[in-house]
C-alpha positions, 0 to 999 in steps of 0.5 A, spaced: 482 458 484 484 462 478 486 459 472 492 462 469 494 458 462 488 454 458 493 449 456 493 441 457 498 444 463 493 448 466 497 452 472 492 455 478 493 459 482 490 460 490 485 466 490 487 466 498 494 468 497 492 474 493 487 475 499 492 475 504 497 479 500 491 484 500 489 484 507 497 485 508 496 491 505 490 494 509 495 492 514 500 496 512 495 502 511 493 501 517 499 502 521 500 508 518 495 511 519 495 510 527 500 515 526 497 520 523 494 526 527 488 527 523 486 520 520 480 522 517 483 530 515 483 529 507 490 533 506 493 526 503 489 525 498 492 530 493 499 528 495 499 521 495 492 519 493 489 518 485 484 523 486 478 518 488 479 517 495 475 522 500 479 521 507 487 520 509 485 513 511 483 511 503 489 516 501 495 511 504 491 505 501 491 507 495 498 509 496 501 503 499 497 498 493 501 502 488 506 501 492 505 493 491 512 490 488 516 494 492 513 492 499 513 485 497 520 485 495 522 488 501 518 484 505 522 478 500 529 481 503 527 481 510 526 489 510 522 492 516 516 495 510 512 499 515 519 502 518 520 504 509 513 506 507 513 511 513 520 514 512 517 514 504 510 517 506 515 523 510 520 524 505 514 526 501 510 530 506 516 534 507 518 534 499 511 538 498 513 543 504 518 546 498 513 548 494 
């Protein structure tokens, strides 16, 4: 339990809340990445990643956890977010194409 006010009323929030949304999001980066032809290649990172990353893989899970808000609102709507996320991750990889 987390504790978000220090006042007489002290609201908690549930911690595996938090941890399912973050297993989500693992999901999310998951499904992404079965589509991929190199997973562990390391062309993302520089496109999509912060820098910190070494692998496709950690590339789209830093992406996708940056992404939070709006896959949530998404998921909130009733959206197909893989569908969203890989047309996104598309737009992108061909947007550096340009350059």
């Amino acid at each position: 339990m987390k504790i978000v006010k220090s006042d007489p009323l002290v609201v908690t929030l549930d911690t595996t809340i938090s941890a399912r949304h973050d297993q989500y999001l693992q999901n999310l980066a998951a499904s992404l990445t079965v589509g991929l032809a190199n997973p562990f290649g390391a062309e993302l990172v520089a496109l999509i990643g912060t820098g910190h990353e070494h692998n496709n893989r950690e590339a789209l899970l830093s992406w996708v956890t940056f992404m939070r808000h709006e896959v949530f609102s998404l998921r909130m709507e009733g959206e197909n977010v893989l569908e969203h996320l890989r047309a996104r991750l598309v737009d992108r990889i061909e947007e550096s194409k340009c350059w």
